[in-house]
FIZA-447562 format. One record per residue: residue in one letter; x, y, z of N, C-alpha, C, O in turn. Coordinates in pm, 1 decimal. Layout:
BEGIN
 resn      n_X      n_Y      n_Z     ca_X     ca_Y     ca_Z      c_X      c_Y      c_Z      o_X      o_Y      o_Z
    A        X        Y        Z        X        Y        Z        X        Y        Z        X        Y        Z
...
end
This chain:
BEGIN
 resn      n_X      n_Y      n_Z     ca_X     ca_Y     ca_Z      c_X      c_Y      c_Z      o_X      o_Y      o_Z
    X  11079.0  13068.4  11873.3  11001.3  12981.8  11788.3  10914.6  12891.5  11876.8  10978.0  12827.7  11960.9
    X  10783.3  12874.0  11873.9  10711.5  12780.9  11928.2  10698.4  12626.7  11876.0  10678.1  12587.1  11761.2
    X  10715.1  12557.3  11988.1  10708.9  12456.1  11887.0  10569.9  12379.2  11949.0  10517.8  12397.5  12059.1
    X  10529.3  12289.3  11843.0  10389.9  12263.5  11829.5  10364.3  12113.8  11862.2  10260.1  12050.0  11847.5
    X  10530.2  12058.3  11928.2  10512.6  11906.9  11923.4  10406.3  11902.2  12046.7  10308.6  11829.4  12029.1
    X  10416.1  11973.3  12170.7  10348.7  11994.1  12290.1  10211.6  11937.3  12215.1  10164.2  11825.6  12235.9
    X  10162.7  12026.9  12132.7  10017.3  11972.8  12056.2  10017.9  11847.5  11995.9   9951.7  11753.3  12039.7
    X  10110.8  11839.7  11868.1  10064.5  11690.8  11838.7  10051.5  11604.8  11932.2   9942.3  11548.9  11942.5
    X  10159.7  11571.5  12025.2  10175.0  11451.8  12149.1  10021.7  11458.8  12193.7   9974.2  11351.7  12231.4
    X   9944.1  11562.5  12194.5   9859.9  11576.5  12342.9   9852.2  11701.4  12381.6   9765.1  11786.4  12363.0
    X   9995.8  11705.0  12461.8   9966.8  11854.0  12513.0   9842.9  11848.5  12617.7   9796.9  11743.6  12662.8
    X   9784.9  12011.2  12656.5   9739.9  12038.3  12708.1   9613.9  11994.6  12670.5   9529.9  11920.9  12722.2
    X   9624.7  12082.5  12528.4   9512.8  12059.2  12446.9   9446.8  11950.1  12456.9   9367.6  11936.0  12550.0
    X   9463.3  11867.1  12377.7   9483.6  11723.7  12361.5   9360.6  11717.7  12235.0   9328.7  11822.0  12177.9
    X   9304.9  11602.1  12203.7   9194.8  11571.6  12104.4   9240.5  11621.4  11953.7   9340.6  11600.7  11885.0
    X   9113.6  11700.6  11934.7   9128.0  11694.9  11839.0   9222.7  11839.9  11775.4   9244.9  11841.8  11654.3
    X   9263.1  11930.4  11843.6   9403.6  11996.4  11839.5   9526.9  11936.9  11797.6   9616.3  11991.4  11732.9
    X   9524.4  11865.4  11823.9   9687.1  11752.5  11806.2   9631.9  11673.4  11682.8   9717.4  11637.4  11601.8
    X   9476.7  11635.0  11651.7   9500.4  11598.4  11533.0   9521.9  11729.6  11438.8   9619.8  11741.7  11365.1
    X   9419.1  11825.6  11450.3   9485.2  11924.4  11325.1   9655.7  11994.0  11330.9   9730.2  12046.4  11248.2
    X   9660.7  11972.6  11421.8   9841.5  12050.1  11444.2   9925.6  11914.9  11319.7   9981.5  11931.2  11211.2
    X   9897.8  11789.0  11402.2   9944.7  11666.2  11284.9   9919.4  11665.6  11138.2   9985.3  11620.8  11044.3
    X   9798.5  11731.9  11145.4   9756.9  11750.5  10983.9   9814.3  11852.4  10898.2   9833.2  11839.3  10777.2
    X   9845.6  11972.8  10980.5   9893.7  12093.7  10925.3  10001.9  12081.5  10931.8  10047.6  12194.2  10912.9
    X  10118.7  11980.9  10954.8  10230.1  11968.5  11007.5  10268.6  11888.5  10901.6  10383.4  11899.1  10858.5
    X  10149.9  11769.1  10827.3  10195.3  11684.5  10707.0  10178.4  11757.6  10611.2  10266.9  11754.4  10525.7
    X  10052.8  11855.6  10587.8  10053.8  11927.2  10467.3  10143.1  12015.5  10411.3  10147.9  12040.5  10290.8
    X  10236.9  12078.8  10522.8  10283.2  12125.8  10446.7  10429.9  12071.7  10449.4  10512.9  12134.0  10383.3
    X  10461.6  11983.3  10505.9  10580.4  11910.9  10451.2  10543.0  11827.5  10297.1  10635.8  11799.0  10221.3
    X  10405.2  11794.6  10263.1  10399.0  11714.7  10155.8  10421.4  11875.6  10051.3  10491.6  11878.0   9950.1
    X  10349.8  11989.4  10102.1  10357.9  12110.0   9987.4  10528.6  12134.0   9988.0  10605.1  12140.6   9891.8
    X  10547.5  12141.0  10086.4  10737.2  12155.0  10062.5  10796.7  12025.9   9971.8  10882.4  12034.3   9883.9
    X  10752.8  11948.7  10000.9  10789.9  11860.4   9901.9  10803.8  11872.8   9715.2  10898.0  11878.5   9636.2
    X  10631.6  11872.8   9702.5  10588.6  11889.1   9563.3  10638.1  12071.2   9532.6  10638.3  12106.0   9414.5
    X  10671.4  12161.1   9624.1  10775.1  12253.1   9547.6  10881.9  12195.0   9503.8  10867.2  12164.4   9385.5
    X  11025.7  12153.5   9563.6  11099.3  12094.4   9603.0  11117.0  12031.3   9497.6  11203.0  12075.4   9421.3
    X  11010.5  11856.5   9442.9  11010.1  11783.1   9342.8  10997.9  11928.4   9178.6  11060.9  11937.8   9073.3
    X  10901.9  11999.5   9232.2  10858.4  12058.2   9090.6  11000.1  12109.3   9029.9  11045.3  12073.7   8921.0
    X  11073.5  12216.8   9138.4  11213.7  12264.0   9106.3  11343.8  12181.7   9046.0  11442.7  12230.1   8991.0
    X  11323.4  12085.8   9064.4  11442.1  11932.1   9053.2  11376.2  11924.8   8918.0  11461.3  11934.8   8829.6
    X  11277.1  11913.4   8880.4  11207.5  11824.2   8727.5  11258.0  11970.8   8667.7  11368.6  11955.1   8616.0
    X  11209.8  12115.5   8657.8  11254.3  12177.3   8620.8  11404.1  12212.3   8571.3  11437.9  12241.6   8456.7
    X  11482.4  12202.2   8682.3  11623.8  12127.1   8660.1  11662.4  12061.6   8581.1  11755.0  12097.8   8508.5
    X  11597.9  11932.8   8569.1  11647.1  11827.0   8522.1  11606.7  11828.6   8354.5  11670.2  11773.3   8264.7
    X  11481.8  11909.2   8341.6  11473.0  11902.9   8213.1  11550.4  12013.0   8126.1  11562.2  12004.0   8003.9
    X  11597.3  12108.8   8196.5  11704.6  12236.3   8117.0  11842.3  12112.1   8116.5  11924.9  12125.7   8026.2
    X  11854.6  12040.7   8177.9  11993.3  11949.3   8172.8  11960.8  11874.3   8062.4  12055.3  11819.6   8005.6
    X  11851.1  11858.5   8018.3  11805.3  11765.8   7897.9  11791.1  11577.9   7977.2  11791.4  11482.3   7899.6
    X  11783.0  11561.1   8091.2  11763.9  11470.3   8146.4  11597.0  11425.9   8167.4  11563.7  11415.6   8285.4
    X  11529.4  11408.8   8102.6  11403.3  11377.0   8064.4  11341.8  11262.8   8145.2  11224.8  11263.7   8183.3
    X  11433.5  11159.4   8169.8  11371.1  11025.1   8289.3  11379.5  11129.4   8428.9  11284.8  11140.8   8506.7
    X  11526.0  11211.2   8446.6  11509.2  11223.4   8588.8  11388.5  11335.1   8624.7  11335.2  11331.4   8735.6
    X  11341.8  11452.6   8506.0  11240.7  11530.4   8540.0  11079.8  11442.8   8559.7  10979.2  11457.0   8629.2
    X  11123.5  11357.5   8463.8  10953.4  11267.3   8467.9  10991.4  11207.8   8594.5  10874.4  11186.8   8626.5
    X  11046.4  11170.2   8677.7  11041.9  11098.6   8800.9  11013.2  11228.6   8921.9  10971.5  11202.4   9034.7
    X  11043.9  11369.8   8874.6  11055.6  11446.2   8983.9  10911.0  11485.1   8985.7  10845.6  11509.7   9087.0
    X  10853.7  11488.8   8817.8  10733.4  11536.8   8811.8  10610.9  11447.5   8864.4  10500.3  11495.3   8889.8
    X  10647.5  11297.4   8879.0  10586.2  11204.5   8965.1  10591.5  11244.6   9131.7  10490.1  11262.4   9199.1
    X  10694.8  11252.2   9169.8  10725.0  11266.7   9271.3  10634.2  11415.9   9345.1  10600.1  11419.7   9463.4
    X  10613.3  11507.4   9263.2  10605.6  11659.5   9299.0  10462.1  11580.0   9287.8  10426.0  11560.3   9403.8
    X  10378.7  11533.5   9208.6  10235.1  11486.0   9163.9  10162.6  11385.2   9286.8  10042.1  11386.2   9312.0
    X  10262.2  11301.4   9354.0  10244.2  11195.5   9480.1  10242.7  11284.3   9596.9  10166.3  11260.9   9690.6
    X  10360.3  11432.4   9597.2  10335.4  11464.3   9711.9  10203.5  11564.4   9735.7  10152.7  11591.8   9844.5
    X  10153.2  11621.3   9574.8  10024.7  11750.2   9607.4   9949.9  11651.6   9634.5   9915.8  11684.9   9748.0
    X   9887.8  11534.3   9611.4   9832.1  11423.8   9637.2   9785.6  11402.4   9821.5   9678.2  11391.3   9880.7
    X   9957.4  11404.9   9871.6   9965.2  11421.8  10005.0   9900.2  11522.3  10070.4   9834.0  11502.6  10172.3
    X   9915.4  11634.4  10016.0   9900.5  11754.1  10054.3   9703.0  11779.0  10069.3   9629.4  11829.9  10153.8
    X   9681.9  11707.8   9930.4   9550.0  11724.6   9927.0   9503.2  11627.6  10036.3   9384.8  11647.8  10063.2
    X   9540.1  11561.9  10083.7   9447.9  11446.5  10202.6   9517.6  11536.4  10332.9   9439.9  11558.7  10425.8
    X   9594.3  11565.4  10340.4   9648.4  11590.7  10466.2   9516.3  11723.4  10525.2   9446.2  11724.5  10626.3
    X   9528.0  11827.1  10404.0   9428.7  11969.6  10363.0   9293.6  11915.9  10416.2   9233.0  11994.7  10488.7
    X   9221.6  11766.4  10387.4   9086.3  11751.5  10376.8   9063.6  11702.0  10533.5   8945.0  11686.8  10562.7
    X   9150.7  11677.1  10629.1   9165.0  11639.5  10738.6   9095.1  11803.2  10784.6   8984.4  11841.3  10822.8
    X   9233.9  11872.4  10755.1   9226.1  12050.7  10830.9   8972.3  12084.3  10789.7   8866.2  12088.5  10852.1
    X   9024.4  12095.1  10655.8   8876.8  12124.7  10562.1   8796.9  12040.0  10664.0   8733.9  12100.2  10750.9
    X   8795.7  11962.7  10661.6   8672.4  11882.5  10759.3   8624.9  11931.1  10925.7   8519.4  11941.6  10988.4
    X   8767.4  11951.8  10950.5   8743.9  11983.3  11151.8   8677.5  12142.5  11118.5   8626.1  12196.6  11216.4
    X   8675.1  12223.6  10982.1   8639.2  12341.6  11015.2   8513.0  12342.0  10945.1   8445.8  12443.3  10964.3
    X   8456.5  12241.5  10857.6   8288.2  12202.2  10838.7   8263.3  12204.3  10931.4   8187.3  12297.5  10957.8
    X   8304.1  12106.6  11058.4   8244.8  12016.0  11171.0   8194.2  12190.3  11254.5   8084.5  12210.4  11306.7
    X   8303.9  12289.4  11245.5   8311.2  12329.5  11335.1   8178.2  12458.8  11330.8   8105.2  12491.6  11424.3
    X   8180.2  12519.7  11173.4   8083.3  12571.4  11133.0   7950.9  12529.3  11130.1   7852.9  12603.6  11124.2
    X   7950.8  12343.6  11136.7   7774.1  12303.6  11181.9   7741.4  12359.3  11294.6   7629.9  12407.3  11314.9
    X   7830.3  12358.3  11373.9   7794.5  12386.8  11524.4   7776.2  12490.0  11561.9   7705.5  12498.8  11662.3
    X   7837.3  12633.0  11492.2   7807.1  12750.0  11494.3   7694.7  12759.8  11444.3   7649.6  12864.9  11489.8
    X   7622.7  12715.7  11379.5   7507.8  12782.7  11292.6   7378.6  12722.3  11397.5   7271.1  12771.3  11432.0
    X   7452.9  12581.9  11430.2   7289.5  12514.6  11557.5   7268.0  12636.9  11669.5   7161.6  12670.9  11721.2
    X   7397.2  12690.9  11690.7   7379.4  12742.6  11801.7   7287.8  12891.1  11825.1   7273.6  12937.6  11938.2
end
């Protein structure tokens, strides 16, 4: 298994590598999350527990939230990266 902390820290790489490794590293812990939350609300509402699914379904809703800012970090470095292909 590789691990990718080498990048976030710096690393070799360094710049802006370690920021997208950081970014791709939150997104999808926030997407593991909002699975995670979605499955629990699902749960909770076959139990007939209705506060604890509306809290999971908050919860699953805060983390795609995450997911979506973490995503627009990645989305952006590969605009940046496509201006530069096309000047060239």
């Amino acid at each position: 298994m590789v691990s990718l902390d080498d990048y976030i820290e710096g690393g070799d790489e360094g710049g802006d590598v370690a920021a997208d490794f950081a970014a791709l590293k939150d997104a999808l812990k926030a997407l593991a999350d909002a699975v995670a939350s979605t499955n629990l609300a699902v749960i909770n509402a076959a139990q007939g527990d209705g506060a604890a699914a509306t809290q999971r379904v908050q919860a699953s809703v805060a983390a795609l939230k995450r997911f979506h800012d973490a995503f627009a970090v990645l989305d952006a470095g590969v605009e940046e990266g496509e201006g530069s292909e096309e000047e060239a």
